[in-house]
N, CA, C and O atoms as a GROMACS GRO file, in nm:
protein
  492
    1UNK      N    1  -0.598   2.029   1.496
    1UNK     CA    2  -0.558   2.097   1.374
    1UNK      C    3  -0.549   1.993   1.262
    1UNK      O    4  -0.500   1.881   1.280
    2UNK      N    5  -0.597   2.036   1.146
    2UNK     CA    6  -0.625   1.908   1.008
    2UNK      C    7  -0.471   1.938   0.989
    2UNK      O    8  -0.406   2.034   1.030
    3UNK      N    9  -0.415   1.784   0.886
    3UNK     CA   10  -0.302   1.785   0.886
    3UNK      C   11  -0.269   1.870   0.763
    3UNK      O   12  -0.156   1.893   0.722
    4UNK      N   13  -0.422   1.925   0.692
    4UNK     CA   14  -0.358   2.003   0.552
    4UNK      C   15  -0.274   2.132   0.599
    4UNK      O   16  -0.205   2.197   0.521
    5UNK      N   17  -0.288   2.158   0.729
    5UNK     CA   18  -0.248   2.298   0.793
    5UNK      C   19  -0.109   2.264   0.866
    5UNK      O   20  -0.029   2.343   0.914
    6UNK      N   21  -0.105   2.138   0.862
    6UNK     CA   22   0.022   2.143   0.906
    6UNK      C   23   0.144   2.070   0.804
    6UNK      O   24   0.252   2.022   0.838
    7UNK      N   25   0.088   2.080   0.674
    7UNK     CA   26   0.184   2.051   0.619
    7UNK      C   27   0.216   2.224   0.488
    7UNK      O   28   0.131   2.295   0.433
    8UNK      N   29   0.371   2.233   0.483
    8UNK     CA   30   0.386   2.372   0.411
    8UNK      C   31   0.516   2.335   0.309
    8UNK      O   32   0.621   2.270   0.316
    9UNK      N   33   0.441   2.420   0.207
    9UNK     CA   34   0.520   2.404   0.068
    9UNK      C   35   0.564   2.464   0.008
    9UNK      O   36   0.469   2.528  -0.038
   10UNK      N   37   0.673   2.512  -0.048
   10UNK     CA   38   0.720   2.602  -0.113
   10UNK      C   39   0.788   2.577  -0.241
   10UNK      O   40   0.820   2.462  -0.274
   11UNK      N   41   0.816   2.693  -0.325
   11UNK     CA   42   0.871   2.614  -0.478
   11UNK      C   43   1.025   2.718  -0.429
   11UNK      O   44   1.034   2.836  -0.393
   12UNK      N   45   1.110   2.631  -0.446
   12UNK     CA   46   1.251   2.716  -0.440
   12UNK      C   47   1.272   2.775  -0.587
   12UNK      O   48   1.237   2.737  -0.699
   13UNK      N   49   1.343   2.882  -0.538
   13UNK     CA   50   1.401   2.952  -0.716
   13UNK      C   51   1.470   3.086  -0.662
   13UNK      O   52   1.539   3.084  -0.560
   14UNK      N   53   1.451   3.175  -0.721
   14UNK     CA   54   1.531   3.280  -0.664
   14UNK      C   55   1.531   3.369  -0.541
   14UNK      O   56   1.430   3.436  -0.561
   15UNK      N   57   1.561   3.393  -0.475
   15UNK     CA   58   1.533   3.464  -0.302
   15UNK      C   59   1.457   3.363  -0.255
   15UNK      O   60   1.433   3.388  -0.136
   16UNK      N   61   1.387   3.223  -0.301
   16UNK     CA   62   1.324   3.168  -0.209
   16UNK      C   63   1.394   3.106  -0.058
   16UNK      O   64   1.344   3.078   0.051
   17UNK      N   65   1.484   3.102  -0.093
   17UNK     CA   66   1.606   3.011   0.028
   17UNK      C   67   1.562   3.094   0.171
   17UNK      O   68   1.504   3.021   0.251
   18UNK      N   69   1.577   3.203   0.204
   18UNK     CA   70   1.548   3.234   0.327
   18UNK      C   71   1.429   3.209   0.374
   18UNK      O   72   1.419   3.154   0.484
   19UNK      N   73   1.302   3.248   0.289
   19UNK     CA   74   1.160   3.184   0.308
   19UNK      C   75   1.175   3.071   0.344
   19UNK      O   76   1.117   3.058   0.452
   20UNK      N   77   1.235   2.957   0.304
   20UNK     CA   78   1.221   2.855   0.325
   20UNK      C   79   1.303   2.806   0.476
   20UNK      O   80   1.252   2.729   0.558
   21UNK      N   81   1.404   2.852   0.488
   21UNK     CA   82   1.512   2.819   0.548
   21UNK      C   83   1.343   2.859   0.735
   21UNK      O   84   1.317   2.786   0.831
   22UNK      N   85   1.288   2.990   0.697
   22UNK     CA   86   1.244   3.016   0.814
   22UNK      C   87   1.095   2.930   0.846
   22UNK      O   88   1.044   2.915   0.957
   23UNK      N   89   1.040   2.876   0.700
   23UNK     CA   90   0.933   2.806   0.730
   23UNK      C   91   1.005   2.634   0.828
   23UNK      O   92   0.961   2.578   0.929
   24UNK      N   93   1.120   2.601   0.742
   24UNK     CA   94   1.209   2.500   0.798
   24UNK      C   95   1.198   2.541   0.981
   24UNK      O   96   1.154   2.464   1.066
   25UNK      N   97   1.235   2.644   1.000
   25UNK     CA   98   1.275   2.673   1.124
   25UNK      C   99   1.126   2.680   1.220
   25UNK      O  100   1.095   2.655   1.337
   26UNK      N  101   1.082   2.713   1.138
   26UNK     CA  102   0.855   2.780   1.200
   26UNK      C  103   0.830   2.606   1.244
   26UNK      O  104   0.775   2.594   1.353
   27UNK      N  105   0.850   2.529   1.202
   27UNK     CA  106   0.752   2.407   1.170
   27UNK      C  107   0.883   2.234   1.233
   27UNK      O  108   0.848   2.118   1.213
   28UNK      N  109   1.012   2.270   1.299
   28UNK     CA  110   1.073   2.227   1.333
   28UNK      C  111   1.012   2.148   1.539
   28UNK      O  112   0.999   2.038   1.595
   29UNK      N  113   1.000   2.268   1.566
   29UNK     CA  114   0.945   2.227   1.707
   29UNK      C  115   0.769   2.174   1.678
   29UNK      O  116   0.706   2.090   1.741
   30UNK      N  117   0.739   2.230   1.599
   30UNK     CA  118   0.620   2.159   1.602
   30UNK      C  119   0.548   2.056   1.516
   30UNK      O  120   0.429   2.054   1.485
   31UNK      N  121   0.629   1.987   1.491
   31UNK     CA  122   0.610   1.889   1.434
   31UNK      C  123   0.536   1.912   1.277
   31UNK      O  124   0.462   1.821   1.240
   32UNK      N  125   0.546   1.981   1.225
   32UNK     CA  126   0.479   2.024   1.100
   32UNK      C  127   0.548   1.932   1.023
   32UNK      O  128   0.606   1.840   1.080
   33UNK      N  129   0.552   1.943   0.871
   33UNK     CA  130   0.603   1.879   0.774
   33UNK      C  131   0.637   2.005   0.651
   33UNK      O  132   0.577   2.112   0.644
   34UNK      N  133   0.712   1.975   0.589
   34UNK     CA  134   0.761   2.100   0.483
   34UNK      C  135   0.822   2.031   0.325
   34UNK      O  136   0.896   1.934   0.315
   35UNK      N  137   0.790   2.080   0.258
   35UNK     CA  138   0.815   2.018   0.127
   35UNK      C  139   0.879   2.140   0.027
   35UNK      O  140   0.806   2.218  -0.032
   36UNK      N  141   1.016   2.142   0.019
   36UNK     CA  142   1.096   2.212  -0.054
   36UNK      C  143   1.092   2.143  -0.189
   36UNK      O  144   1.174   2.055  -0.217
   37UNK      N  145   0.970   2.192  -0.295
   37UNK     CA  146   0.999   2.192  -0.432
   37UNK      C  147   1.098   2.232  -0.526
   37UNK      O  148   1.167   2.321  -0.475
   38UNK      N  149   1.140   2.201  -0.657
   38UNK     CA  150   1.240   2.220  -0.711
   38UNK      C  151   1.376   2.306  -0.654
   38UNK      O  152   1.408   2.425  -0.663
   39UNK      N  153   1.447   2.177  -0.586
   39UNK     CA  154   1.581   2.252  -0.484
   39UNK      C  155   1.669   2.282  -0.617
   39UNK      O  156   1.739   2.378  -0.585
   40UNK      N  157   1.693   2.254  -0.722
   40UNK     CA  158   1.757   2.197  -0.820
   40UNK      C  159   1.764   2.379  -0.882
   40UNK      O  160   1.860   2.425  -0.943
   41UNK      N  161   1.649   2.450  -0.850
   41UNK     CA  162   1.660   2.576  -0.908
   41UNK      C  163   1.752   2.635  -0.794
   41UNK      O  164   1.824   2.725  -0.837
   42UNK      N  165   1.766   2.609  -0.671
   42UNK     CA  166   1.844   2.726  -0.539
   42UNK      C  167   1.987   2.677  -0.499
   42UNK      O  168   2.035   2.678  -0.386
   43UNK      N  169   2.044   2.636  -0.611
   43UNK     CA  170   2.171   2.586  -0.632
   43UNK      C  171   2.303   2.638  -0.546
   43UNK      O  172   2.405   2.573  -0.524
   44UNK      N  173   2.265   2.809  -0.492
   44UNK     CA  174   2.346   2.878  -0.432
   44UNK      C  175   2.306   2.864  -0.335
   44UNK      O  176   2.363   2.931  -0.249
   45UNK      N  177   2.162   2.752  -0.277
   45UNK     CA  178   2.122   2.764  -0.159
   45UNK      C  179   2.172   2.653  -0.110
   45UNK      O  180   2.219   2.658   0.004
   46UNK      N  181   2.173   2.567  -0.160
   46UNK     CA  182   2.209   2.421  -0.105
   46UNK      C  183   2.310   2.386  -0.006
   46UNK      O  184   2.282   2.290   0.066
   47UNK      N  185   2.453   2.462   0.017
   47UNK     CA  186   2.479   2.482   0.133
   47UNK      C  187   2.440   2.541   0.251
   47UNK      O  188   2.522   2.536   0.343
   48UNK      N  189   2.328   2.600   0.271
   48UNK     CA  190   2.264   2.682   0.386
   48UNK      C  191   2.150   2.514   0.390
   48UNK      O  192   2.130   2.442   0.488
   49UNK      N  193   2.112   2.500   0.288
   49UNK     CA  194   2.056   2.322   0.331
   49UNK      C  195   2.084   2.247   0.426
   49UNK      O  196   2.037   2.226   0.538
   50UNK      N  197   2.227   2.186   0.323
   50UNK     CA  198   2.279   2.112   0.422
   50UNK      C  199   2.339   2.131   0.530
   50UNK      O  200   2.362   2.032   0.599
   51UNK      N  201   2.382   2.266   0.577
   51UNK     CA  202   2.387   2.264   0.742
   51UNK      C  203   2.260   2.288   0.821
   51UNK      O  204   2.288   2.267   0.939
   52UNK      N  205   2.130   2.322   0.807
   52UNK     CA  206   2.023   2.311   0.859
   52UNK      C  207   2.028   2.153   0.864
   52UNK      O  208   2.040   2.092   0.970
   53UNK      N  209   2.019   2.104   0.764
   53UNK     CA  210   2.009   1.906   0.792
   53UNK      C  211   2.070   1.835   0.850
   53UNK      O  212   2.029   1.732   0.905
   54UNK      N  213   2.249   1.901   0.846
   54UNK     CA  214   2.356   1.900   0.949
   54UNK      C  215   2.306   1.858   1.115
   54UNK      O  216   2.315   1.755   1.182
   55UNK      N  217   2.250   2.002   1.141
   55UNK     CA  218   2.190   2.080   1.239
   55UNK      C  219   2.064   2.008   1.302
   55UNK      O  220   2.014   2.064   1.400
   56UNK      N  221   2.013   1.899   1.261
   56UNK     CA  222   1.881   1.878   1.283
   56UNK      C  223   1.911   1.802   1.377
   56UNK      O  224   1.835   1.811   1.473
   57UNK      N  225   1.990   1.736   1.386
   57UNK     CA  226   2.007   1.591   1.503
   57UNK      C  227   2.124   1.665   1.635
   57UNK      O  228   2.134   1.618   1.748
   58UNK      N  229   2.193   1.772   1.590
   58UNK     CA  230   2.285   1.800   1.673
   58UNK      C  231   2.170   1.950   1.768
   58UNK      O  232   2.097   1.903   1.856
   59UNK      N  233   2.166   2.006   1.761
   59UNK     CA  234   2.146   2.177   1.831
   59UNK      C  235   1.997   2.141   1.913
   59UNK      O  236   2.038   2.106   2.023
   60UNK      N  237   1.916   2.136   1.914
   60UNK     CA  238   1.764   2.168   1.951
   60UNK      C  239   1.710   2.066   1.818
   60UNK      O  240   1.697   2.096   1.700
   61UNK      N  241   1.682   1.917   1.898
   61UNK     CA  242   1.642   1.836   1.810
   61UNK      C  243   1.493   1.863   1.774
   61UNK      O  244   1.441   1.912   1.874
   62UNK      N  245   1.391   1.850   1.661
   62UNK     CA  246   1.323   1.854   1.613
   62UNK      C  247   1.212   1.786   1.672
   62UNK      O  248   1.239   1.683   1.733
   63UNK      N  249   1.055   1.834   1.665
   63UNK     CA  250   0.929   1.760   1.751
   63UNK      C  251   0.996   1.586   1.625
   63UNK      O  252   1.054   1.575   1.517
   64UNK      N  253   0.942   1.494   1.724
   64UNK     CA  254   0.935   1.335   1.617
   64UNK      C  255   0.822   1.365   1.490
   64UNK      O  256   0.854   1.307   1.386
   65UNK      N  257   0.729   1.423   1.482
   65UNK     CA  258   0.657   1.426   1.376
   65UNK      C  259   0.670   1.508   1.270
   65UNK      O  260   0.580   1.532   1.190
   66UNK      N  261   0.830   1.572   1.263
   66UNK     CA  262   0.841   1.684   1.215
   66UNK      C  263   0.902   1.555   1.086
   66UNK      O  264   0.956   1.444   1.083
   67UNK      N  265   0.836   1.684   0.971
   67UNK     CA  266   0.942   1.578   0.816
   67UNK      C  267   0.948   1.707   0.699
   67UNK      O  268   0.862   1.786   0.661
   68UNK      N  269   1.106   1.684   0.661
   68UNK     CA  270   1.114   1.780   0.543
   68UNK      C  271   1.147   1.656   0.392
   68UNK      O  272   1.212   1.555   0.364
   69UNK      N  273   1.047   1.753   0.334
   69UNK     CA  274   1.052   1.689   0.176
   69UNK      C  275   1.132   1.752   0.082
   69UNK      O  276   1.125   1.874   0.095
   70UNK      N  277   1.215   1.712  -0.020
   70UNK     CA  278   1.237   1.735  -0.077
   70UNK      C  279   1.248   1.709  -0.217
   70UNK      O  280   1.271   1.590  -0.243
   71UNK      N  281   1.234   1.810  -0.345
   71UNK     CA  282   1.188   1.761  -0.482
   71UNK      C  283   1.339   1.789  -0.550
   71UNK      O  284   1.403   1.865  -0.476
   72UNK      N  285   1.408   1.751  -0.659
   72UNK     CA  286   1.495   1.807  -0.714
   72UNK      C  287   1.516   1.690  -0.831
   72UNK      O  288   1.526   1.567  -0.831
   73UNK      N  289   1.517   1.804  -0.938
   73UNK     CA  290   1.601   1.706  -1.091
   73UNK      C  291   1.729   1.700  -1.033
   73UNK      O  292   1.768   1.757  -0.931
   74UNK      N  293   1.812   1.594  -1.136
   74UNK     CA  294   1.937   1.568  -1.090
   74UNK      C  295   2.004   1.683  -1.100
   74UNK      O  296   1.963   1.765  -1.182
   75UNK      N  297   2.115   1.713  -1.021
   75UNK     CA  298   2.218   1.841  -1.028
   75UNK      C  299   2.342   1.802  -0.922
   75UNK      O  300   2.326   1.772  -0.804
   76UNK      N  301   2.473   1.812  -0.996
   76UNK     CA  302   2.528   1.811  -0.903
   76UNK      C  303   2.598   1.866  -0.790
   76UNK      O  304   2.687   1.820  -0.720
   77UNK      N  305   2.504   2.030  -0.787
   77UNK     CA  306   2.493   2.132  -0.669
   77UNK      C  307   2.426   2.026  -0.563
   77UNK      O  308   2.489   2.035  -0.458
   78UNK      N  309   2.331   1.937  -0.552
   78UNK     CA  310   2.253   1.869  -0.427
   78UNK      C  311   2.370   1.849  -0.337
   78UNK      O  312   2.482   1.823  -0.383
   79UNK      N  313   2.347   1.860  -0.215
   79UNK     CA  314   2.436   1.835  -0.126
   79UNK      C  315   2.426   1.670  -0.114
   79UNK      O  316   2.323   1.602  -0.113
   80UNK      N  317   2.586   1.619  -0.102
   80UNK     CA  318   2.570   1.446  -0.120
   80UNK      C  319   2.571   1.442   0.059
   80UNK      O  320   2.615   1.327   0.056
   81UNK      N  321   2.560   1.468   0.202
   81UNK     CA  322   2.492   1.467   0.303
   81UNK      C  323   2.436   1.446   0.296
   81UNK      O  324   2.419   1.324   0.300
   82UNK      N  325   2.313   1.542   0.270
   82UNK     CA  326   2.130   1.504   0.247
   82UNK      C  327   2.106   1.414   0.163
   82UNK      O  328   1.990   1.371   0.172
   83UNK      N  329   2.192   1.348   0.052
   83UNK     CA  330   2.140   1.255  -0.028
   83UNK      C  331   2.180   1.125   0.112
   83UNK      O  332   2.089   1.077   0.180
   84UNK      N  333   2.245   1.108   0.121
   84UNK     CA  334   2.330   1.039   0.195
   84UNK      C  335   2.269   0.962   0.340
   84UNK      O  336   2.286   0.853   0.396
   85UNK      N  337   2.189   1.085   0.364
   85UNK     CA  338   2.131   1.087   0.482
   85UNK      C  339   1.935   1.109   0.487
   85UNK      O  340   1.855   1.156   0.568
   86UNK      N  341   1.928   1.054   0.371
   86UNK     CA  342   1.780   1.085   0.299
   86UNK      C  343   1.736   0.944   0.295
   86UNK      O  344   1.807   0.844   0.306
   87UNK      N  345   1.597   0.953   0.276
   87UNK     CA  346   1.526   0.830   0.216
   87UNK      C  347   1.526   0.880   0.032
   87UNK      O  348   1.528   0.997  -0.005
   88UNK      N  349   1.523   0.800  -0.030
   88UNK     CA  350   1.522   0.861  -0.122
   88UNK      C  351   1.403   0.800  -0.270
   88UNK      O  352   1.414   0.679  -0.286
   89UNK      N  353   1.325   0.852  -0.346
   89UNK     CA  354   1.235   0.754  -0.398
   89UNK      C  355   1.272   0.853  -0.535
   89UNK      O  356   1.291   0.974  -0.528
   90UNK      N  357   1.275   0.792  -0.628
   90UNK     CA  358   1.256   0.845  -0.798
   90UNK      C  359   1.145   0.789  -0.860
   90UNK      O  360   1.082   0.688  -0.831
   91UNK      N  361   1.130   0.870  -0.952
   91UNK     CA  362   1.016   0.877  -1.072
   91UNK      C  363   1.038   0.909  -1.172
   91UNK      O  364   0.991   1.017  -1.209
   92UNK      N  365   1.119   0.832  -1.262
   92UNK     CA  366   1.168   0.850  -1.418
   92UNK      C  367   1.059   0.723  -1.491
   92UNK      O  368   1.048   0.601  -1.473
   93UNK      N  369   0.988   0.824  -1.582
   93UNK     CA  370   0.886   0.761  -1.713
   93UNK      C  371   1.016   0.658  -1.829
   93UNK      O  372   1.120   0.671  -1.894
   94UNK      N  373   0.914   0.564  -1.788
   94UNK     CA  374   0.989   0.449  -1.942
   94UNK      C  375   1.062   0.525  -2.095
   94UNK      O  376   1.006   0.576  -2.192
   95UNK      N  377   1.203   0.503  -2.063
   95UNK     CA  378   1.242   0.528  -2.186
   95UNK      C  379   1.153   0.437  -2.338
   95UNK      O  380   1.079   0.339  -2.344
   96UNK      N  381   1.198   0.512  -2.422
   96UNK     CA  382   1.131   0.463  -2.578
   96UNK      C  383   0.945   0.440  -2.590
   96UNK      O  384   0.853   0.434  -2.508
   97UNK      N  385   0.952   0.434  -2.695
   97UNK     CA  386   0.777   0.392  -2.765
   97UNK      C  387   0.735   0.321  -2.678
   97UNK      O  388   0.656   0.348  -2.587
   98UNK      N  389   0.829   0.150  -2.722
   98UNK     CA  390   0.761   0.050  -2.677
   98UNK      C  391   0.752   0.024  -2.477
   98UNK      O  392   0.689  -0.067  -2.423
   99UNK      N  393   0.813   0.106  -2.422
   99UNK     CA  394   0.759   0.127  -2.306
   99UNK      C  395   0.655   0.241  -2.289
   99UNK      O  396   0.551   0.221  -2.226
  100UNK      N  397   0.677   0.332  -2.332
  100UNK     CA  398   0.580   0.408  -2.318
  100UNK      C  399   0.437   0.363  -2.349
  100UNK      O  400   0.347   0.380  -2.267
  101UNK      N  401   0.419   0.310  -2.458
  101UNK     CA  402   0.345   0.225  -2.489
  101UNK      C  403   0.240   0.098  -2.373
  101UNK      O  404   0.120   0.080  -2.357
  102UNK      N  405   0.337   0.049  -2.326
  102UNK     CA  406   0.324  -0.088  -2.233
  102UNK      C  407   0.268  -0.004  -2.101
  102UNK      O  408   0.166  -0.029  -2.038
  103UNK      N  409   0.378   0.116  -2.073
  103UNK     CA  410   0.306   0.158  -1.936
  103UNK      C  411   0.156   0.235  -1.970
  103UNK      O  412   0.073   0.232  -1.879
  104UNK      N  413   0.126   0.290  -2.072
  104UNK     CA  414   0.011   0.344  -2.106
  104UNK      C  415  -0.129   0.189  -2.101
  104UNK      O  416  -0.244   0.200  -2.059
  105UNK      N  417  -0.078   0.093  -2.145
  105UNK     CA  418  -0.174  -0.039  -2.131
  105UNK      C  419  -0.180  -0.084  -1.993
  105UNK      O  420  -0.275  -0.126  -1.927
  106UNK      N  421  -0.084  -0.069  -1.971
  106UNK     CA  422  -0.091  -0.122  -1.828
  106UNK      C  423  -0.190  -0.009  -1.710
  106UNK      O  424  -0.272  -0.055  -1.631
  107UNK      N  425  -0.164   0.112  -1.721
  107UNK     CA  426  -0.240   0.150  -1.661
  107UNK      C  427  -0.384   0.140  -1.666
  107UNK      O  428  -0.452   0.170  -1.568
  108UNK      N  429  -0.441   0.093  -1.791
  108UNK     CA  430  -0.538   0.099  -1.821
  108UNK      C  431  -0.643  -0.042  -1.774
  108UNK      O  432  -0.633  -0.158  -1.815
  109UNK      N  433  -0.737   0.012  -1.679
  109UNK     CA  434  -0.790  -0.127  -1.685
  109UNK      C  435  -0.935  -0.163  -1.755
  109UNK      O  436  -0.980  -0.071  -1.823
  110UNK      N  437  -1.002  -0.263  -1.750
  110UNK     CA  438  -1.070  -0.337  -1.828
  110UNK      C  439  -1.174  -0.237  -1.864
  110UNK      O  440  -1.188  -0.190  -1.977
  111UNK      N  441  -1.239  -0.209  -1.769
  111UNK     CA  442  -1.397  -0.099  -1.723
  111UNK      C  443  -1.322   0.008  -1.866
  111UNK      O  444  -1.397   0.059  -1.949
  112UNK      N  445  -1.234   0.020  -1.870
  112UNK     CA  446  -1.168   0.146  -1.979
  112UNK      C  447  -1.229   0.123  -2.107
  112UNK      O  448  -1.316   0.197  -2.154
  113UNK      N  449  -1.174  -0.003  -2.178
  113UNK     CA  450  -1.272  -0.050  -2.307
  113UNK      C  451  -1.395  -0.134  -2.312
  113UNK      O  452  -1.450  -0.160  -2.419
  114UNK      N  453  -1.451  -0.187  -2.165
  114UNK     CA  454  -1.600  -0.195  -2.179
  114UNK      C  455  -1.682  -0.136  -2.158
  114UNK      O  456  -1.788  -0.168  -2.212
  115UNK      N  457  -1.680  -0.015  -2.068
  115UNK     CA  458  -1.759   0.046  -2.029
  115UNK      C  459  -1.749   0.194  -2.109
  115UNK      O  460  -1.793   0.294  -2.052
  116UNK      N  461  -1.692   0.205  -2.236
  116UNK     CA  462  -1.702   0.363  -2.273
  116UNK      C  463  -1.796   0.391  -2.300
  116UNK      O  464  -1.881   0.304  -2.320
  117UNK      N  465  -1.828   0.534  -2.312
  117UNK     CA  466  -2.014   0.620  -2.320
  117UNK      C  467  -1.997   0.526  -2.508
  117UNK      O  468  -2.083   0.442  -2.533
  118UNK      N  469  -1.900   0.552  -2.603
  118UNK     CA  470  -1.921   0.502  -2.733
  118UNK      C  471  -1.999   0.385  -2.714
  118UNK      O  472  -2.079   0.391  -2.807
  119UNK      N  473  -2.021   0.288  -2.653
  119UNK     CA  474  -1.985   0.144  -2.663
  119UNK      C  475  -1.949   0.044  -2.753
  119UNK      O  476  -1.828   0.022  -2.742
  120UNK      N  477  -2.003  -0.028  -2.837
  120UNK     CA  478  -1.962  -0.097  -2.914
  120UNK      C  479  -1.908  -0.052  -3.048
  120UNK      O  480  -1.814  -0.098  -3.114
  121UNK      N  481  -1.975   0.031  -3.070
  121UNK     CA  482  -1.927   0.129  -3.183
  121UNK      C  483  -1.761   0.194  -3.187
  121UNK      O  484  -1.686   0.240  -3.273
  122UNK      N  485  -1.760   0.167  -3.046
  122UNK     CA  486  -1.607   0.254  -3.036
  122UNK      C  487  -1.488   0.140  -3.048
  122UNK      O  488  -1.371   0.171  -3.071
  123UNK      N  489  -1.537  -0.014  -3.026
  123UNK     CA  490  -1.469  -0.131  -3.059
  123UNK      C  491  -1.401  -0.081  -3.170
  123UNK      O  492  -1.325  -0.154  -3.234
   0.00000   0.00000   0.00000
């Protein structure tokens, strides 16, 4: 089975919590992977979260290849467990111009201003 089929995604927001809670549950024994997008909208869900995450190491432990993702702006509905007990990675863009600026150069590499269809003309 390709791993695009075994990985499942959902965007949380309103009634999504049980959907999710059962894809969580579908994809637990079998090692699937699951990616709960914007948790930050299911604010009333976040305790049914964190006892599923509770739950993961204690009841009927999970296949090893199993992984849940999670997306969320800051809020302080997130359960601090799952933060706690998370890997955790952020992605906040450079405050002001002059970073914005710098990270826009920086991404840019050379082939960018020698090689445009303009060429020299676009100097």
């Amino acid at each position: 089975m390709a791993m695009r089929d075994r990985v499942h995604s959902i965007s949380l927001g309103q009634g999504q919590g049980p959907v999710a809670e059962k894809m969580i549950n579908n994809a637990k024994p079998k090692g699937d992977w699951v990616f709960l997008q914007n948790c930050h909208l299911a604010a009333s869900w976040m305790s049914s979260l964190e006892l599923m995450v509770i739950n993961l190491s204690s009841e009927h432990p999970p296949d090893a290849s199993f992984r849940l993702f999670l997306s969320s702006m800051p809020t302080p509905k997130f359960p601090v467990f799952v933060l706690q007990n998370s890997v955790k990675v952020t992605n906040e863009p450079p405050k002001g111009l002059k970073a914005n600026v710098k990270r826009a150069l920086i991404e840019m590499d050379e082939d960018f201003f020698e090689d445009h269809v303009l060429g020299q003309d676009w100097r």
